[in-house]
N, C-alpha and C positions, 0 to 999 in steps of 0.2 A: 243674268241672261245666259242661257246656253250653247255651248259652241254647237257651230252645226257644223265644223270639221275641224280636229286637232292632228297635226301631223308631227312626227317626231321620227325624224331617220336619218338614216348616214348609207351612201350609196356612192363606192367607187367606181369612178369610168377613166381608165389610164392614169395620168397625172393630177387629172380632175376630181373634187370629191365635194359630194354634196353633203354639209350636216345642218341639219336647219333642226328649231321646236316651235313651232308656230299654234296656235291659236285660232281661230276664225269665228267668233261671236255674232257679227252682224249679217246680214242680209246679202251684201255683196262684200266683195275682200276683191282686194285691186293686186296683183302681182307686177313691182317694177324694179326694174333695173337696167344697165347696160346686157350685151350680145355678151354669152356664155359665162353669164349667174348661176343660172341652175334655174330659169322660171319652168322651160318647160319639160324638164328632167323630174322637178316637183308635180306636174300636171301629170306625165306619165304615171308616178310613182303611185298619185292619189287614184288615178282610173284603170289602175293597175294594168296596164302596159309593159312596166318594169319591177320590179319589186327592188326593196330596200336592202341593201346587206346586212342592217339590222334597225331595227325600230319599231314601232304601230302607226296606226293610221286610224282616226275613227270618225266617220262620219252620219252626224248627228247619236245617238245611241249605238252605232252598230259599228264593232272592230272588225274590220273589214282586214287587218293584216298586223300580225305581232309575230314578229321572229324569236321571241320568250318564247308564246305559247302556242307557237306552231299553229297561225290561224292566217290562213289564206284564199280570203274570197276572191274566184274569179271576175275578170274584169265585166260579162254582160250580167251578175249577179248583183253589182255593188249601186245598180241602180242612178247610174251618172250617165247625161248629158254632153257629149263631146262636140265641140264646133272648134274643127281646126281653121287656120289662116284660109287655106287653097278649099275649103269645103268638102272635099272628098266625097263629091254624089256619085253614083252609079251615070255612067254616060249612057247607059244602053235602055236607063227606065222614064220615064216622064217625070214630070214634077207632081204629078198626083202619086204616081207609086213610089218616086225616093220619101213623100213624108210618109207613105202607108210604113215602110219599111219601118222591122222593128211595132210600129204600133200594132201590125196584125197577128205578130209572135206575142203579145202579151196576151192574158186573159182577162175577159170581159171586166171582171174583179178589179182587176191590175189596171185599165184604163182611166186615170182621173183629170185629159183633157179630151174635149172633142174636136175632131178633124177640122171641121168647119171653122171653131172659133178660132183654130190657131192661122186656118188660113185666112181668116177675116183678120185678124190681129197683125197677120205679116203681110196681107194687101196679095196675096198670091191665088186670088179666084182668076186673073184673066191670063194665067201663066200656065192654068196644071196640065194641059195640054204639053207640052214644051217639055224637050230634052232639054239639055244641062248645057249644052253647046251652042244654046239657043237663047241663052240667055245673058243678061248682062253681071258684071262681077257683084255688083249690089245684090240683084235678083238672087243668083246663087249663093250671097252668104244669107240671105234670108230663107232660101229652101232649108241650108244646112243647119239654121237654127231649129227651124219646123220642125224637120224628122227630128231633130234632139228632143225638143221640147216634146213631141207626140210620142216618146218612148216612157214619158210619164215619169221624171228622174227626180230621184230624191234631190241631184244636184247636178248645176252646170257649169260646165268649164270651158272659157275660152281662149284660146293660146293667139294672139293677136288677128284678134278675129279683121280688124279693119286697116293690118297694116298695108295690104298691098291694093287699099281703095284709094280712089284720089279724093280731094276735099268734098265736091261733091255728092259723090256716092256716099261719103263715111257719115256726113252730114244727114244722110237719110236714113242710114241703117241704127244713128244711137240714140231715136226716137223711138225705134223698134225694144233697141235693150233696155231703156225706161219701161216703156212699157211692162215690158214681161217683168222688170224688176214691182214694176207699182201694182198692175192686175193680178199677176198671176201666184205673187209673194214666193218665189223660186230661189232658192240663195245658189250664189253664182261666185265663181272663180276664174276672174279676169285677168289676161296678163298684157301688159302694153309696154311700149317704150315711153308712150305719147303722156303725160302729165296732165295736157288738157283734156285729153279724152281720160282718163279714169275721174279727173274728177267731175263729168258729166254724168258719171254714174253710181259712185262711192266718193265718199271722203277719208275711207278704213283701207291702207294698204298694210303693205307687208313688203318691204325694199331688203334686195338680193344683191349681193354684189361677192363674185368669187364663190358661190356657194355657201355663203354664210347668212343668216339675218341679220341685218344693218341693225334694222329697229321695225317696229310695229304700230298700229296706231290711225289715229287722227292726222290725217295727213300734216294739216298747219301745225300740229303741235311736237309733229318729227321732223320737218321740214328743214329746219333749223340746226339740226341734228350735224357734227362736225364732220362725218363721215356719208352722209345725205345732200348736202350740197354740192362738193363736187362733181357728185352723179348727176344734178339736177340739170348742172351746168354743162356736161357732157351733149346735150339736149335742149339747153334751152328753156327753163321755164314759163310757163305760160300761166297766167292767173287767170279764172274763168269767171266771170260772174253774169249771172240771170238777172234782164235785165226789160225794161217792156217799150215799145214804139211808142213814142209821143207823136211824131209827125217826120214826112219826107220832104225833102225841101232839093226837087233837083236840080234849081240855078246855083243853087252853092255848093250843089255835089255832094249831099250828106243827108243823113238821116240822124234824128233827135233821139235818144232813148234815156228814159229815167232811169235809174238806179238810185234805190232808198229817195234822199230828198236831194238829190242832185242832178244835173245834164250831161248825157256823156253823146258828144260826137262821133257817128261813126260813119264809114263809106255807105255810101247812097246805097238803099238794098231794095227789095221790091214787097218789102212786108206789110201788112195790113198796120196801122194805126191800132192801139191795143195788144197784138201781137207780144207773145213773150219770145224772149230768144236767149241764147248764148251768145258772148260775147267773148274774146281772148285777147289776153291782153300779155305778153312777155315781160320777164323781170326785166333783163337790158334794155326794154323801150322805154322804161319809165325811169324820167329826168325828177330830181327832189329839190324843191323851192324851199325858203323858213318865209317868203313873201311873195303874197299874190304876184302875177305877173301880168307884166303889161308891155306893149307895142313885140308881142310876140307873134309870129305864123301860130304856133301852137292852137291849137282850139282847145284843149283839153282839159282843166285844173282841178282835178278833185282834193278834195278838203278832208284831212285827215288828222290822226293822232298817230305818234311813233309807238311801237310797241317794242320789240326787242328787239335789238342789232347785234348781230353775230360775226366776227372775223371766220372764213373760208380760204383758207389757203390768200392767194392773192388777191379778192376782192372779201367786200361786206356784203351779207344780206340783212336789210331792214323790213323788221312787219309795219306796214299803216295802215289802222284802223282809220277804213273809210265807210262804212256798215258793213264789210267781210272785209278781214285782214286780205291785204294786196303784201308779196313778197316783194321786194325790188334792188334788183343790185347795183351797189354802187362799190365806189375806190374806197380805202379805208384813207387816203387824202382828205374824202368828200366827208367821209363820218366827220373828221375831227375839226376841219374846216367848219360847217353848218353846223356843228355844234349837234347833233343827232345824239339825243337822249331820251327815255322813255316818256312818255306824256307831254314833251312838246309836240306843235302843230305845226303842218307841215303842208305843202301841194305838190298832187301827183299829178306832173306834168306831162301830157302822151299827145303824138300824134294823130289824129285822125284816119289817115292810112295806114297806120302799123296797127288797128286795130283786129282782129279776125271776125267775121263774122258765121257765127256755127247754127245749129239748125236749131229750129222753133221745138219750144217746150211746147209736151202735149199736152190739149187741153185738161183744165182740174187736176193737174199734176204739177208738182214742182221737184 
């Protein structure tokens, strides 16, 4: 498989020094870490914002920046997509003219989306009227997707596109980034703090901490990682899985959803029957049985197999294969207590309301 972006550089800023060699083979590449890693120092570097004190850059076939061979593509040359946090739209144009922007500087040649599908695809026909002041924080990160995307980019980049959305709004807009990741086959460079939200959208990061690369990879399979955990935990792990409405049931206050050949209770929600959704689910929420339970509140028990338990500083993380490995931390008391070894079975006990309920998979998509 070929990368569609390899980065190799070393860029000092004060005390601070970025040296990363990264990779990016798949379709999307997730950037995470804790506040002053270097995520968006590397997004600079790639959309050439900033240049490297030394290294290359190459996105998909084209060295876009080698401090060897003295090659330095300017930044509207390199053919990328930028969607900052804040959007950065012109306040003074509409929303028809910030997506023209950029798309009406290319030539006819150079066009390979059209107008119309990108605002069908971001739901922005009853908006192009509308200044930027005018609209809602959702609204305006979907304009600033548009204009990125209608600039026809070899590649997009987004530096926390939905951190300063509330659940709601974020819930709306990464049905959008599916999207574009499934239709439009775009490779993208996402940066989050959030763990549930990249993996809504990738399972391939690239984890940053102090400027360094941690590790690379399949997320569950770095996850585990002795210097990836602490980070994880800085935040909160969250476990994501897709999962589909069996039935709403609101004298008990809950709603039914399958997962693989199991039941999982979650807060009453207003989704159709059949409906696919997201669900999240935190490493700390989830309590580990070696036997069924009973005369518990709990509603929750999913049925699994151990897979590998990791010592992290002062706590364990345990993988259970439950049809997608679930992380979950427990005391390393608890590992040696319950006996937690690979291949025995195990219940993953959750509460019903610690569960999160995240936006509906779009249709024919997974």
């Amino acid at each position: 498989m070929a990368d569609f972006l390899q980065v190799r550089a070393i860029k000092h800023l004060g005390p601070f020094t970025l040296d990363v060699d990264i990779r990016c083979p798949y379709l999307v590449t997730a950037l995470f870490g804790p506040s002053g890693a270097g995520k968006s120092t590397l997004l600079g570097m790639v959309a050439g914002l900033m240049d490297p004190d030394e290294g290359e850059i190459v996105i998909g076939d084209r060295v876009v920046f080698s401090s060897a061979r003295k090659i330095r593509v300017p930044p509207e040359a390199r053919g990328i997509g930028c969607v900052f946090q804040d959007g950065l739209l012109f306040p003074h144009l509409s929303v028809l003219q910030n997506l023209h922007y950029g798309y009406d500087l290319l030539s006819p040649g150079d066009r390979r989306l059209d107008p119309e599908d990108v605002i069908d695809l971001l739901d922005l026909g009853p908006r192009l009227a509308h200044r930027p002041r005018q609209l809602s924080g959702g609204e305006r990160q979907r304009v600033a997707l548009g204009r990125a995307l209608l600039r026809s980019p070899d590649l997009l980049t987004l530096d926390e596109p939905l951190a300063a959305l509330d659940p709601g709004l974020k819930n709306r807009i990464l049905p959008y980034l599916r999207s574009i990741r499934d239709t439009l086959g775009l490779p993208m460079l996402c940066v989050s703090h959030s763990v549930g939200d990249i993996l809504q959208l990738t399972g391939q990061v690239v984890i940053l901490s102090d400027g360094k690369c941690v590790t690379q990879g399949d997320f569950f399979d770095v996850a585990h990682h002795e210097t990836v955990v602490p980070l994880l935990g800085d935040y909160g792990f969250e476990n994501v899985l897709q999962v589909q409405v069996s039935s709403n049931d609101p004298d008990a206050g809950l709603t039914r959803v399958a997962y693989e050949d199991q039941v999982i209770k979650v807060p009453l929600c207003d989704r159709p029957v059949g409906d696919r959704l997201f669900i999240g689910i935190r490493a700390n929420d989830i309590i580990l049985s070696r036997t069924e339970p009973e005369g518990l509140s709990l509603r929750n028990a999913l049925q699994g197999r151990v897979g590998e338990v990791r010592r992290a500083g002062a706590v364990s993380m345990v993988s259970v294969d439950v049809g997608k490995r679930l992380l979950v931390e427990v005391t390393p008391e608890a590992v040696v207590e319950l006996g937690l070894k690979e291949g025995e079975r195990v219940f993953c006990l959750v509460k019903t309301h610690s569960i999160r309920i995240g936006p509906s998979v779009a249709p024919d998509r997974t």
